[in-house]
C-alpha atoms as one frame of an Amber mdcrd trajectory, in Angstrom:
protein
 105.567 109.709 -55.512 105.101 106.406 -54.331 106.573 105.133 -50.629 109.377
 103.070 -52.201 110.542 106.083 -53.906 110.684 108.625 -51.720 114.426 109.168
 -50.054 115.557 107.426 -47.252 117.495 109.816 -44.294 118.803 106.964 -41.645
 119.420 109.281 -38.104 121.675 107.834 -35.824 120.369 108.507 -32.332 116.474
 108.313 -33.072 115.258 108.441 -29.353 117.284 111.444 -28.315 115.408 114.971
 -28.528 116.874 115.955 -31.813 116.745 112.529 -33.103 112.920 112.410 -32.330
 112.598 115.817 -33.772 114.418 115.341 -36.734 112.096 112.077 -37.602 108.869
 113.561 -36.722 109.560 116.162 -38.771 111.084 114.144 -41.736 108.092 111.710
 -41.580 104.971 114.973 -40.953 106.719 116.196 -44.174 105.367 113.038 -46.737
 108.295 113.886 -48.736 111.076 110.937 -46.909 110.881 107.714 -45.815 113.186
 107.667 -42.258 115.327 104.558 -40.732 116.013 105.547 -37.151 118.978 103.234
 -35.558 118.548 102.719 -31.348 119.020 100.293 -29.222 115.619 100.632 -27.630
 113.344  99.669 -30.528 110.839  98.234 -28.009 110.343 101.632 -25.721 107.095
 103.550 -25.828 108.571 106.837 -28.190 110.480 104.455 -30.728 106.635 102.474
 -30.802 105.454 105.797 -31.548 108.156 106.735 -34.430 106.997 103.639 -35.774
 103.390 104.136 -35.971 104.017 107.415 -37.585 106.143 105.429 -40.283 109.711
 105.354 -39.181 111.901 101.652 -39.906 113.647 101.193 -36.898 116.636  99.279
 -36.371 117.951  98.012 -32.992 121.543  99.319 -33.086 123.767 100.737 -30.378
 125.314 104.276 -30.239 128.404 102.063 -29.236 132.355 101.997 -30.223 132.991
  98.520 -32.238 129.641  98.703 -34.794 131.075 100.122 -38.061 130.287  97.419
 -39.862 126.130  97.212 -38.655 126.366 100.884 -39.718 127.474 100.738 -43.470
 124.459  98.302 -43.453 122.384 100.087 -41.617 123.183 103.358 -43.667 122.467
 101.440 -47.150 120.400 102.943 -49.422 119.938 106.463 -47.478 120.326 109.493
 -49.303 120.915 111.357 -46.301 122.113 110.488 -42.857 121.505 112.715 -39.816
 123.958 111.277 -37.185 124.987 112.796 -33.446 127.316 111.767 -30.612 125.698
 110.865 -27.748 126.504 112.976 -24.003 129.637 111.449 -22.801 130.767 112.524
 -19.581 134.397 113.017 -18.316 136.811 111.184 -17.942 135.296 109.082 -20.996
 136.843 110.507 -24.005 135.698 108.520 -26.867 133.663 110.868 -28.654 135.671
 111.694 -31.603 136.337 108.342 -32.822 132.495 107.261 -32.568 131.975 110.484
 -34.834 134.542 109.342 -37.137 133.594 105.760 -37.175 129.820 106.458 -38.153
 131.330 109.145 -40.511 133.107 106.413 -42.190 130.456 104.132 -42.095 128.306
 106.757 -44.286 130.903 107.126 -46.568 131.562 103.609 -46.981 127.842 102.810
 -47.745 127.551 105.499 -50.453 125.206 108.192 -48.555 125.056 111.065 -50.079
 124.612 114.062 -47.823 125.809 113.786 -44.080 124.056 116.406 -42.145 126.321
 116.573 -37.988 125.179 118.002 -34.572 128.454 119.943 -34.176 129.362 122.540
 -31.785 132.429 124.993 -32.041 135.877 124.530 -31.098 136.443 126.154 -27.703
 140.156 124.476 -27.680 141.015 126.952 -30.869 138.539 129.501 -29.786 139.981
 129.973 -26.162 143.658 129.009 -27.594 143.476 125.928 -24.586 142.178 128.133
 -22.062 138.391 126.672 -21.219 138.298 123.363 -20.745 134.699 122.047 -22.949
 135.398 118.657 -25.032 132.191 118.197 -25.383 132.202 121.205 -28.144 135.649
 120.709 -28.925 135.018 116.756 -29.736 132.309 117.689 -31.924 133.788 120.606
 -33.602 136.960 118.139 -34.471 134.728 115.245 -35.954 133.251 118.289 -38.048
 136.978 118.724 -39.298 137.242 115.233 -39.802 134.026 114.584 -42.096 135.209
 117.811 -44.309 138.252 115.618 -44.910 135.659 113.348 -46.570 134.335 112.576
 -50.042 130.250 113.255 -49.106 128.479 116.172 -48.908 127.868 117.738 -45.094
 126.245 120.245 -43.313 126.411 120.914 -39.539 123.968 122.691 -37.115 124.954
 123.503 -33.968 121.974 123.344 -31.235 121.872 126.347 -28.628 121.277 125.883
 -24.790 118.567 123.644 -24.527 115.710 125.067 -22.560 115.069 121.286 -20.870
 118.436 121.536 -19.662 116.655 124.095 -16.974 114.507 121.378 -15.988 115.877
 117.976 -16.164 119.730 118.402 -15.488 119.544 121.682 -13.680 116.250 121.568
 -11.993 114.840 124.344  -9.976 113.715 123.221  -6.233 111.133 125.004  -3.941
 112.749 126.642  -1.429 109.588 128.200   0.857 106.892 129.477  -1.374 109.511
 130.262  -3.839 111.153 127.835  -7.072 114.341 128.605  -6.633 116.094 128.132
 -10.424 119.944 127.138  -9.937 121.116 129.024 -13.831 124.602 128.365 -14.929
 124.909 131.476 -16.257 124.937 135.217 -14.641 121.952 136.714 -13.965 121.885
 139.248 -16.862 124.205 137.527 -19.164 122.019 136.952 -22.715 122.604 133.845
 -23.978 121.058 131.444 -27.156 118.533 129.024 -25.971 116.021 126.553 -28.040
 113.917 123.613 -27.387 116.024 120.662 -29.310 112.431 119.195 -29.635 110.425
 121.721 -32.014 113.444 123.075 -33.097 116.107 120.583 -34.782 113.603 119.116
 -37.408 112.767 121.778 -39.456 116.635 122.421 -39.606 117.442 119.038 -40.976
 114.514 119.261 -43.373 115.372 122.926 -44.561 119.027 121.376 -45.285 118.020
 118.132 -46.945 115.578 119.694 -49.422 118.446 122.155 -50.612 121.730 120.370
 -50.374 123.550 122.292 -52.952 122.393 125.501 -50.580 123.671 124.125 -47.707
 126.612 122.339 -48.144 129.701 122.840 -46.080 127.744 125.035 -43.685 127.834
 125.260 -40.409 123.872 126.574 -39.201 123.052 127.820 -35.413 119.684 126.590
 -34.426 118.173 128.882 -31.800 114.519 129.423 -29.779 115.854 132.821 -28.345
 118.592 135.135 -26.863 117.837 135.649 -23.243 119.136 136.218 -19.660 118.141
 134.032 -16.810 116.449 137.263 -14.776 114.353 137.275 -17.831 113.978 133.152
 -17.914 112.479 133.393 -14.101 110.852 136.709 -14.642 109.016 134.762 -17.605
 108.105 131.753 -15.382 106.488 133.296 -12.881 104.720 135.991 -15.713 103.211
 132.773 -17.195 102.716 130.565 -14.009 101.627 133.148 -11.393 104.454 131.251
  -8.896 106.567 132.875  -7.001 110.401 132.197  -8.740 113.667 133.624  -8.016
 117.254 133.078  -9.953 120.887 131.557  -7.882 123.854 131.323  -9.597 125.118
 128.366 -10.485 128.164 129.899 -12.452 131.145 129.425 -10.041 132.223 126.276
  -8.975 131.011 127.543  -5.272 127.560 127.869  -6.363 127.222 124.931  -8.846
 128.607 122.668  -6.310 126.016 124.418  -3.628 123.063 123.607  -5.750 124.122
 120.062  -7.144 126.697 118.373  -4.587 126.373 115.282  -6.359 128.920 116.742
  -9.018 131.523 116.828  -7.058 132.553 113.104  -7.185 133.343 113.670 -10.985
 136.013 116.696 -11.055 136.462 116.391 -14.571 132.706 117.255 -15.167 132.590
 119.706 -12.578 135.997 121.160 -15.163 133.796 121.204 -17.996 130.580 122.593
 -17.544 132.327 125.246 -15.317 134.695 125.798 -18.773 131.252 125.696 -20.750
 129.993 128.247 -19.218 132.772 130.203 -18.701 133.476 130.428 -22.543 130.134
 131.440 -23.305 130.112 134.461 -21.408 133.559 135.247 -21.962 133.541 134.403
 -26.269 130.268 133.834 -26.623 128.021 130.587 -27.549 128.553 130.837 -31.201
 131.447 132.211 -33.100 131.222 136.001 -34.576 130.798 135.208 -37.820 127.637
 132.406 -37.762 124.243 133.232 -38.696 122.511 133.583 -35.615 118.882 134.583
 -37.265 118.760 131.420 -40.030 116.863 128.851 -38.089 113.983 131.910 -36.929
 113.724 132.491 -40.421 113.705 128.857 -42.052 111.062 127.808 -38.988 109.293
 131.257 -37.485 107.476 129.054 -35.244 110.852 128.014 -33.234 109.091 128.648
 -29.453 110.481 131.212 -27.402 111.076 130.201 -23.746 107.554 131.604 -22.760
 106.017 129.820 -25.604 107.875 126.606 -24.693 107.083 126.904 -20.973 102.603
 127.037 -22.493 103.464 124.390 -24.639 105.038 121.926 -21.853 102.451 122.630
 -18.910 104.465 123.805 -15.537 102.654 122.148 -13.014 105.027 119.354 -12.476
 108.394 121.787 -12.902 109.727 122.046  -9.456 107.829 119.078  -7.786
């Protein structure tokens, strides 16, 4: 098969950890050619996308661009697309989901493949407050409205949210990790890196298999006792868990949150519904991505893999 005719997947979001992972993967593959649309064609990881191969097009993740995006969707067989983090009290998600959805539609793509999440609205019947699930579960809704083929994976916990968002801080001799969960509580966990592109190739080579389903991806099911317990197995550092589960204790460890109450609202209702539902709904296949990818890293794996000297610094 010559370049020309191998199928083009255009992901929306490039740059962003499962946008990167989706393309590396994609491209490492020799079986697609990959358009990645971001506005920041010039930084050092879209340079590298492109020496591995990737087209890149210098397009925002912006209300107002339908029109660039049936363009910029031409010709793709597939599209991988994603909503970027919007924080309260913004509330735009939806309609950028159902914009590019249209957009995809409108340029004749054939198989839409969505970053959703589940509804925690219908879940909780309006009792946990978490739009950014609940936006993404309702553009899911809306694109099964549509005339294209879709499938949807929904990304666990991501184990960098431990260290960039969340990050632990030494407190003595001890890293002190500030987990929004309770100590014991067993939750699903990946690395969006490793993880998300051998999802999206999986359900691009066997669209007929995959259509209409909705796909956890997930690194491991595991407590934050056993997250620090784990760090300091593999680092030889002394590491202890706080809870940042209540509003007391998330607003001990990160202060800065409380100028934005409607933030504060929703990771508090985030949490909240994963210990009190759980992540992912009863009935999803929690053990698909492990078996489609058996070299999805564990949190010990991912914590060799990364290097720890400069966690906690």
């Amino acid at each position: 098969m010559t370049q020309k005719d191998k199928p083009l997947i255009t992901i929306v979001g490039v740059l962003g950890k499962q946008g990167r992972s989706a393309a590396r993967t994609l491209l490492q593959s020799g079986r697609y050619r990959v358009r990645g649309l971001t506005r920041r064609i010039d930084s050092p990881e879209a340079l590298e996308l492109a020496e591995q191969g990737a087209e890149l097009v210098r397009l925002p993740l912006a209300l107002g661009y339908k029109k660039e995006w049936v363009e910029a969707f031409r010709g793709s067989e597939g599209v991988f697309m994603m909503t970027p983090a919007i924080v309260p009290p913004a509330t735009h998600e939806m309609e950028l989901g159902k914009q590019l959805a249209d957009a995809a539609v409108e340029a004749g793509v054939r198989h839409v493949i969505f970053s959703s999440l589940e509804n925690v609205d219908k879940i909780t019947e309006g009792k946990m407050f978490a739009p950014h699930f609940t936006d993404k579960a309702k553009i899911e809704e809306y694109i099964r409205t549509l005339p294209v083929t879709s499938s949807f994976i929904y990304m666990a916990f991501f184990y960098t949210n431990l260290i960039e968002f969340y990050p632990p801080r030494m407190e003595g001799d001890t890293l002190v990790f500030p987990i929004y969960l309770p100590k014991d509580f067993r939750a699903p966990f990946v690395d969006p890196l490793t993880a998300t592109g051998p999802a999206v190739l999986e359900i691009f080579s066997n669209p007929g298999q995959y259509a209409g389903e909705s796909l956890p991806v997930i690194g491991e099911m595991i407590s934050p006792q056993e997250m620090v317990d784990t760090f300091t197995r593999v680092t030889g550092k002394k590491a202890a868990y706080s809870s940042a589960f209540t509003r007391e204790g998330l607003l001990h460890h990160f202060p800065e949150f409380g100028s934005n109450e409607m933030l504060v609202r929703e990771i508090l209702g985030m949490v909240g519904y994963a210990v009190e539902y759980g992540y992912f709904r009863k009935d999803r296949h929690l053990l698909w991505s492990r078996q489609i990818n058996p070299n999805s890293l564990s949190w010990e794996q991912f914590l060799r893999t990364i290097g720890t000297g400069a966690i906690g610094q």
